[in-house]
C-alpha positions, 0 to 999 in steps of 0.5 A: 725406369731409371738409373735412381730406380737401380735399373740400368739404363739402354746402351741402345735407344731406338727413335722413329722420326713419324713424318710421311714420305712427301714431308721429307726436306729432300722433297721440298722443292717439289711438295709444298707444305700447303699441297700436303692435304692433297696426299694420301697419308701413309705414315699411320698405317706404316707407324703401326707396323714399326709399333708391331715389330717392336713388340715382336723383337721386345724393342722399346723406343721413342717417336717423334712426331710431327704436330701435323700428323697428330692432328690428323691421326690422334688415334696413332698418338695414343697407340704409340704411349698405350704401346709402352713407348716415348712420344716426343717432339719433331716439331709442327711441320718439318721446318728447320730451325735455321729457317726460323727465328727465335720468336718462330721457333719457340712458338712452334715448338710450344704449339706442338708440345702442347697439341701432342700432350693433349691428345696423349694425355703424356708428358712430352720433354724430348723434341728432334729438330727436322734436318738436325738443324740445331746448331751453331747457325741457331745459338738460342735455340736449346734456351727455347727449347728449356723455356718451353719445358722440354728436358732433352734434345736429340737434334744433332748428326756430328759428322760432315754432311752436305745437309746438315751436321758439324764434324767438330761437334760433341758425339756424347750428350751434353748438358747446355741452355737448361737441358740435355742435348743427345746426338745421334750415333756416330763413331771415330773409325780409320781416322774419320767420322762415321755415322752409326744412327741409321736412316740412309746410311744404315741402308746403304752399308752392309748389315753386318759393318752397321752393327759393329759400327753400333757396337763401338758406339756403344762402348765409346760414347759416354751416353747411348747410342741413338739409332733412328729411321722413318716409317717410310723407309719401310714402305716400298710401295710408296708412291714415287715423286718422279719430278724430284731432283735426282740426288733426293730421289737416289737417297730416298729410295735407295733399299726401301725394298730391304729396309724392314728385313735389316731392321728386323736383324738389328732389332733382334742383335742389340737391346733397344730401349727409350731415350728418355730412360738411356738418359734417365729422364723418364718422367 
């Protein structure tokens, strides 16, 4: 479903980052990457009912998935393709490209890429970094990403932030390094820049101010506008890491409670499609 098929493609793509509330990088200063056997997963089951108000709303989108989560929940990987959606990459388990080298990066990326079309049976060709964390600190980063076979990337947020992020950077997709480079919603507004992609953000703002904000990126970018959140941010009931430093726990938990009701809203106000098919790229 592409352009070349005389279908039009989504002004709106709608993506779902599939890691589970204790692998969050806000979280990593208390939950070690070898203590994560030792929670409950609950991103199968909070996966699942994203798939379920998808199909309620007729919404399509891409999921990126940790490695680490399929292994563990390959019936999950197969019910996101079966269900009519992109499986994508998020890398093995949540570690930043800026804390990899060149080397490291292209073997995780190869190693998830490989395990996620095994058990879907499904070509994977986009990948997210975690934290957005592709950018200038990672210039060779996009080369591997083509070397190991992916066609886009959806890795960038180009807004000032205290964690990730570049102001000055492209807001429309870019080719680069053999590939596509598709960062997430942002828009020019009184001056500044402005996050329309969701996550935090969208819980934080009024419902009505985000839809406009997607509205206008909509129509200013040259590409579509990339919308994303977490099966976590509709989980309130999530067990609580008190022991996390304040600032994370404030960004984490903020509107949990309100989160599904919102999406629901934003679901039915816009026509939410596939990255790979707002880009053209469906293989």
């Amino acid at each position: 479903m592409n352009a070349a098929d005389g279908i039009s493609r989504p002004r709106f793509a709608l993506s779902v980052d599939v890691e589970d509330y204790f692998q969050v990088w806000a979280f990593s200063s208390v939950v070690k990457r070898e203590s994560w056997d030792g929670y409950a997963l609950r991103v199968g089951d909070n996966t699942r009912r994203c798939l379920d108000l998808f199909d309620a709303h007729d919404a399509k989108a891409t999921f990126f998935t940790l490695g680490w989560v399929a292994e563990r929940d390959p019936d999950l990987i197969r019910e996101i393709v079966g269900r009519g959606h992109e499986l994508a990459s998020h890398g093995y388990d949540h570690t930043k490209v800026t804390e990899q080298t060149r080397d490291q990066f292209l073997a995780d990326v190869k190693k998830t890429k490989a395990l996620l079309e095994d058990i879907s049976g499904a070509d994977v060709i986009g990948y997210r970094a975690a934290g957005f964390s592709i950018g200038k600190e990672t210039p060779w980063a996009h080369e591997a990403l083509a070397q190991a076979g992916h066609r886009y990337s959806s890795s960038t947020h180009p807004i000032a932030h205290d964690h990730y992020g570049d102001a000055q950077a492209p807001q429309s997709p870019y080719e680069t390094a053999g590939l596509i480079e598709a960062p997430v919603a942002t828009v020019n507004f009184l001056g500044k820049r402005l996050s329309a992609a969701g996550g935090g953000w969208f819980r934080v703002a009024p419902l009505a101010f985000s839809k406009a904000l997607l509205s206008k990126a909509a129509k200013t970018l040259e590409g579509p506008a990339i919308f994303y959140f977490h099966p976590w941010e509709i989980d309130p009931g999530q067990p609580r890491l008190n022991r996390a430093p304040l600032k994370s726990k404030l960004r984490h938990y903020l509107n949990l409670d309100r989160m599904e009701a919102k999406l629901a809203k934003t679901l039915d106000g816009f026509s939410w499609g596939r990255i790979d098919d707002a880009l053209g790229l469906r293989p």
